[in-house]
Wavefront OBJ file of the C-alpha trace (Angstrom):
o trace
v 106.044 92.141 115.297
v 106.892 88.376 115.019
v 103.450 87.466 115.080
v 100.072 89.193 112.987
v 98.571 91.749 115.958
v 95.145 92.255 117.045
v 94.310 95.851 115.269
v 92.161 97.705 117.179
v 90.494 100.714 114.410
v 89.399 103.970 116.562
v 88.087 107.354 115.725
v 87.592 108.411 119.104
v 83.365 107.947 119.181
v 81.911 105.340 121.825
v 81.684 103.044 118.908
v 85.042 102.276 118.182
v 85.726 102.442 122.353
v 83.775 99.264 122.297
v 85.535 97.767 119.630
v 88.895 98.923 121.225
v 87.666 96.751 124.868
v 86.900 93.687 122.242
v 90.098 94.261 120.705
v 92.000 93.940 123.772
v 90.321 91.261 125.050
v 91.210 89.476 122.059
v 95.160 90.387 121.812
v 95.110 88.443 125.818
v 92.841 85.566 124.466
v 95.382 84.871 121.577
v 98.909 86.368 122.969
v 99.025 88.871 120.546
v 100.320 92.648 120.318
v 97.364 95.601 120.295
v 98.033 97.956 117.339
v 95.880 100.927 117.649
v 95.163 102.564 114.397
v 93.162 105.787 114.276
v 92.820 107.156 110.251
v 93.259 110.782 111.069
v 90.056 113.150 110.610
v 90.426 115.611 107.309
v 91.521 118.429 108.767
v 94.360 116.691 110.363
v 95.651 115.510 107.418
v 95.276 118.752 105.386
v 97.339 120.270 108.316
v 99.880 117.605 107.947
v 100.391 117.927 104.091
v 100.143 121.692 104.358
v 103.034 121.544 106.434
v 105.175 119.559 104.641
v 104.593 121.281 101.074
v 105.864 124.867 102.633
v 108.328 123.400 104.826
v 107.049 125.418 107.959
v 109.455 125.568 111.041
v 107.204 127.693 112.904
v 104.379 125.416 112.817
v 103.902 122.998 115.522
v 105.524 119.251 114.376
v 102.270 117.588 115.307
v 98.512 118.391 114.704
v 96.492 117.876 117.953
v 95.641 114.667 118.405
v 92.873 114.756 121.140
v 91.608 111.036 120.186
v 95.184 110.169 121.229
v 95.265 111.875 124.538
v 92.037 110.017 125.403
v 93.701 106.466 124.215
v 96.494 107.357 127.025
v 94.062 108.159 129.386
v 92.075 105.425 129.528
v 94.772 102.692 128.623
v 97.405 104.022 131.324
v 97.290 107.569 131.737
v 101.240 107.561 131.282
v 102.993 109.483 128.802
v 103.161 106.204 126.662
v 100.962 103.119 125.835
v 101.614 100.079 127.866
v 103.693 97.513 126.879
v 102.299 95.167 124.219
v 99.878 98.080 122.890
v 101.312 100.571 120.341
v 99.548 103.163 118.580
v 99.486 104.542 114.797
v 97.741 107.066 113.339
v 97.235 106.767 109.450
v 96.020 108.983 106.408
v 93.918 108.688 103.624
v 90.399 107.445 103.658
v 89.282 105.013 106.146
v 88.376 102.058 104.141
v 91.608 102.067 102.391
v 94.145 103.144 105.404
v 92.404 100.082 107.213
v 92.730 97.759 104.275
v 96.782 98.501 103.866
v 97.481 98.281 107.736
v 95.236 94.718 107.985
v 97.790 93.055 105.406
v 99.756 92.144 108.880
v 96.761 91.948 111.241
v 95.416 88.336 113.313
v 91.938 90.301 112.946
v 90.771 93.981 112.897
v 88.610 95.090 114.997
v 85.826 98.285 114.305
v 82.560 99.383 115.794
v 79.662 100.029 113.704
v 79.127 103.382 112.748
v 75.313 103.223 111.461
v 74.082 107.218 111.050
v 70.912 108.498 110.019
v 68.864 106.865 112.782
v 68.769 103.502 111.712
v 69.126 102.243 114.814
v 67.715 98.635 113.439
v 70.750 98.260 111.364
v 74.433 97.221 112.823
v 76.771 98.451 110.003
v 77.766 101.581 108.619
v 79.196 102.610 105.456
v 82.763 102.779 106.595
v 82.343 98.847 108.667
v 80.869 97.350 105.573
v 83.402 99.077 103.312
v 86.213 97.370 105.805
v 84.200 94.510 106.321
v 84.358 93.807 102.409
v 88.007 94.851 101.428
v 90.129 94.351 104.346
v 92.947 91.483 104.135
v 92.310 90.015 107.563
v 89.187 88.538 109.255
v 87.085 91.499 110.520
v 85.217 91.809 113.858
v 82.099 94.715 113.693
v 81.298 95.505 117.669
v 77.640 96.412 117.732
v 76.632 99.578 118.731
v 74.028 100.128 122.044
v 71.187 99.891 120.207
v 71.962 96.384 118.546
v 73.617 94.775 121.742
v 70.765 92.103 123.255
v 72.500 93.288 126.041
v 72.968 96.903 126.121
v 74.850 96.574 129.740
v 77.525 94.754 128.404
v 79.788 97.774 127.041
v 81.925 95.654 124.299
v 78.897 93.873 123.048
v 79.806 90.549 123.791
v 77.681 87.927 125.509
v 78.416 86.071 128.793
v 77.540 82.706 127.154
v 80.807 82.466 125.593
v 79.777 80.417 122.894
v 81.135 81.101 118.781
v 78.238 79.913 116.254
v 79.748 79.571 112.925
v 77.570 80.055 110.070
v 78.377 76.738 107.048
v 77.937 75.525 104.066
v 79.359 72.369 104.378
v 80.266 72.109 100.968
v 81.129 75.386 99.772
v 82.473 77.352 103.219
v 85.872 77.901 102.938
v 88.359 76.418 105.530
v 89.679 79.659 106.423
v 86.375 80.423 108.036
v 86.329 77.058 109.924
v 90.032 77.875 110.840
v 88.898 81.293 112.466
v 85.763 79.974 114.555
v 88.032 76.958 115.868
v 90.746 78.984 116.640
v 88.431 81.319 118.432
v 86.442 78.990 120.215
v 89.840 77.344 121.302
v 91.077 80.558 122.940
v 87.970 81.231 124.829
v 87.934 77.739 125.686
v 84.255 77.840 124.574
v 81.610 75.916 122.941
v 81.364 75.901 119.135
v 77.797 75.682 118.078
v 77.569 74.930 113.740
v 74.808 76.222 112.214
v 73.255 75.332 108.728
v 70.236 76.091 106.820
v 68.100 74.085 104.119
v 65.239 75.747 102.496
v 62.883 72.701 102.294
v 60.569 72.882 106.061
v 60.728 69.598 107.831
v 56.909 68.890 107.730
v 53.740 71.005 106.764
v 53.735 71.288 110.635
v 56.448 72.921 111.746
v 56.781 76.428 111.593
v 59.981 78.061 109.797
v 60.297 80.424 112.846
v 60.228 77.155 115.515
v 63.381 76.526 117.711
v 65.659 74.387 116.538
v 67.464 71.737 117.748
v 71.306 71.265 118.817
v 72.811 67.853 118.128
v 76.254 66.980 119.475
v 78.101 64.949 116.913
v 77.816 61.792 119.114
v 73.751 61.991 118.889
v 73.830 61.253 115.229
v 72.454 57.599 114.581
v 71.429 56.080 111.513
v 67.984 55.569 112.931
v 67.429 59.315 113.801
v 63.938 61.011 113.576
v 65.479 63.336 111.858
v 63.546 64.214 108.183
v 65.893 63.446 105.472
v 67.244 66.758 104.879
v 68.359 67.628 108.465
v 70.181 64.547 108.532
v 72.052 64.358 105.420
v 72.786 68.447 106.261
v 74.035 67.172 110.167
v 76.130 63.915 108.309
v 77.741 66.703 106.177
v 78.866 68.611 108.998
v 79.923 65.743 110.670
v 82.042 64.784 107.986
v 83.600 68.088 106.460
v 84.474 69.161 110.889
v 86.015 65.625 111.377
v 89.805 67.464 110.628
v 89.139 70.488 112.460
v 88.063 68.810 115.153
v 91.020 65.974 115.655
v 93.143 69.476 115.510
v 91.336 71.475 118.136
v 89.998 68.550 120.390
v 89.686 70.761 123.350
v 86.887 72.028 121.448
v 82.921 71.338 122.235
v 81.289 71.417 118.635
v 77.558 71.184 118.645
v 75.679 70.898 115.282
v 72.481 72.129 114.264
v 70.612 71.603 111.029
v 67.713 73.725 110.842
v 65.264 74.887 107.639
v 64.972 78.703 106.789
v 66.839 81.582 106.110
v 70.501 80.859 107.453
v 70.886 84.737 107.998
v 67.733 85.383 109.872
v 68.796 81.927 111.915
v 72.384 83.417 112.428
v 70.946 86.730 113.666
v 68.848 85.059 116.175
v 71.995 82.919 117.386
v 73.670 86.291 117.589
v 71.392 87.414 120.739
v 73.030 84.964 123.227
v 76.737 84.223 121.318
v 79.608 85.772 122.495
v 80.766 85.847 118.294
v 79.179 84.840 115.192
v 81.379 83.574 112.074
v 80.434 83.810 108.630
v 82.646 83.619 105.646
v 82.581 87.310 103.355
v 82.336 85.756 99.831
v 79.829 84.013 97.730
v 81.070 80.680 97.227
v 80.969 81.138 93.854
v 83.101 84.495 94.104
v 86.635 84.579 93.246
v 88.355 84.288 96.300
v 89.984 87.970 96.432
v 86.658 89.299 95.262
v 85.432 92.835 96.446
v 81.592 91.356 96.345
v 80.449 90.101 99.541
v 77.862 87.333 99.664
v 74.062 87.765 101.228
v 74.394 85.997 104.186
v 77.282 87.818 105.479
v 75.862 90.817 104.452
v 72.483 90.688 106.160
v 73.735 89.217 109.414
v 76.256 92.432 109.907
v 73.260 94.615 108.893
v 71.084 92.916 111.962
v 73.452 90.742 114.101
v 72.735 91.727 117.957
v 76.612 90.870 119.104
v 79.774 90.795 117.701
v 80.346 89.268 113.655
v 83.516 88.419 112.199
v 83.625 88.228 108.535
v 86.404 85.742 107.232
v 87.493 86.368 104.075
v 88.907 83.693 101.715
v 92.823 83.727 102.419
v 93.822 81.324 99.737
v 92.699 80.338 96.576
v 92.396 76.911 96.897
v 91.086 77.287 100.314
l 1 2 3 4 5 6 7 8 9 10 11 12 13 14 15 16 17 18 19 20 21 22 23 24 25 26 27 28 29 30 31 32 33 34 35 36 37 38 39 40 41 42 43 44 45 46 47 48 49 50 51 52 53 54 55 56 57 58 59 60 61 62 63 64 65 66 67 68 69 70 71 72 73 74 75 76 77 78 79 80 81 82 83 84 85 86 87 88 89 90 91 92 93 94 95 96 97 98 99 100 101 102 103 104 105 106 107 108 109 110 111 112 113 114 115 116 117 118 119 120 121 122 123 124 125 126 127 128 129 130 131 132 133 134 135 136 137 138 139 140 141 142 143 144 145 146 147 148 149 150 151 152 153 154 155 156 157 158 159 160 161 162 163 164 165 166 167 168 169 170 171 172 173 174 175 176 177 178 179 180 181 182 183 184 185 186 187 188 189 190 191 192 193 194 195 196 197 198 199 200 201 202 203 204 205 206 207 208 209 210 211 212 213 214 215 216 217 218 219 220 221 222 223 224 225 226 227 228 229 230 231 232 233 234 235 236 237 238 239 240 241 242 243 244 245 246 247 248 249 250 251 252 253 254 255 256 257 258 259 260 261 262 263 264 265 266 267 268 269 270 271 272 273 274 275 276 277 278 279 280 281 282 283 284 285 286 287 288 289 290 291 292 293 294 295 296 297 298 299 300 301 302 303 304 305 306 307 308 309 310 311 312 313 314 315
């Protein structure tokens, strides 16, 4: 493919059906190819190398593939996927297979597999083992029980908007790249979020709404407490190039004191995606650690979460 597809990982569950609706929706938003890729269950893959080692003729070329059938069925119900949409089906574990098949992915896209009857929790351990290795910005689709809709069968909102979790001085720029980019294609609203841990006053609650400031409401005479307003003149200043190169864009910035996970999860309940970047700032860039925010807003996010990993070193 000329250009890095929209990757689409499915095992077959309603999980990764949702993800697989996302996914598409995403490869039109973008003009991208849809690579399926489904990491074969064990047995399939025992088949498959016990087959090759005795050099069987007998056997049947191909081990059912019943998660394929049902990708036919519900993409075209042809003998073949339709055009722009191809399918793979990989071996080895799935954190790995995922990992090597995302070197030449735009995104990947998974639904959460949470087990055990956690319900309260989006991720499981195959998503957060993706969500912290892969190559390529990741996309967990929340299951039912997570959705602040649970109508809306790919878990994302009809508000439309991307929220974009920063630091202004320690996010990387492939993160701002991603939530521009995807804000662009939806032809959406991009609402900024960032978090100080000092409280405005000793009368305002952490847990109190907070306020969204476009860029043009900033003046020097603002009511705004000191720390909000330096936070919102940071912003300003490190968007100013993203936004002369996506003008099309709405940007809306909001400075607001607490937690910026717990304020990210909240934003999640009526955003169509949330953007976070996967390291620490102070993590190497190709590090396998990923940083607390990130990984408490996939635990409880209520809609979709891409995690952006650092691309270059000196982003």
């Amino acid at each position: 493919m000329n250009s890095p597809p929209v990757i689409a990982a499915v095992d077959g569950s309603e999980h990764s059906l949702a993800a697989l609706e996302w996914a598409r929706a995403a490869a039109l938003r973008h003009d991208r190819d849809l690579l399926i890729a489904h990491v074969l269950p064990d047995h399939a893959q025992l088949y498959a190398g016990r087959r090759a080692s005795l050099h069987d003729a007998s056997q049947p070329q191909e081990f059912a593939n019943p998660v394929r059938d049902r990708l036919l069925t519900l993409l075209g119900g042809g003998p073949g996927f339709p055009e722009g949409v191809r399918y793979e089906a990989l071996e080895g574990s799935v954190p790995e297979a995922l990992r090597v098949i995302g070197a030449e992915a735009r995104m990947l896209v998974m639904g959460s597999r949470g087990r055990g009857g956690f319900a309260s929790l989006l991720l499981g351990s195959s998503s957060r083992a993706v969500a912290t290795t892969a190559p390529c910005p990741v996309v967990v689709v929340p299951h039912a029980e997570r959705r602040a809709d649970p109508a809306d069968a790919a878990g994302e909102s009809s508000a439309g908007r991307v929220v974009l979790g920063l630091h202004a001085a320690e996010t990387p720029d492939d993160v701002l790249d991603f939530a521009f980019a995807e804000a662009a294609a939806r032809g959406a609203a991009l609402q900024v979020l960032s978090a100080y841990a000092i409280p405005p006053s000793p009368t305002v609650l952490i847990d109190s709404p907070f306020a969204v400031v476009p860029p043009e409401g900033l003046a020097d005479g603002g009511d705004a407490v000191p720390a909000e307003r330096e936070m919102l003149r940071s912003q300003t200043e490190r968007l100013a190039p993203f936004r002369v190169r996506h003008p099309e864009v709405p940007v809306e910035q909001a400075a607001v004191p607490g937690d910026p996970a717990g304020r990210l999860v909240t934003a999640s309940r009526s955003a169509a995606l949330v953007v976070v970047g996967r390291h620490h700032p102070r993590h190497r860039a190709r590090s396998l650690l990923i940083g607390s925010v990130a990984h408490a807003v996939l635990q409880h996010a209520h809609g979709p979460v891409a995690v952006v990993p650092t691309l270059h070193d000196d982003a």
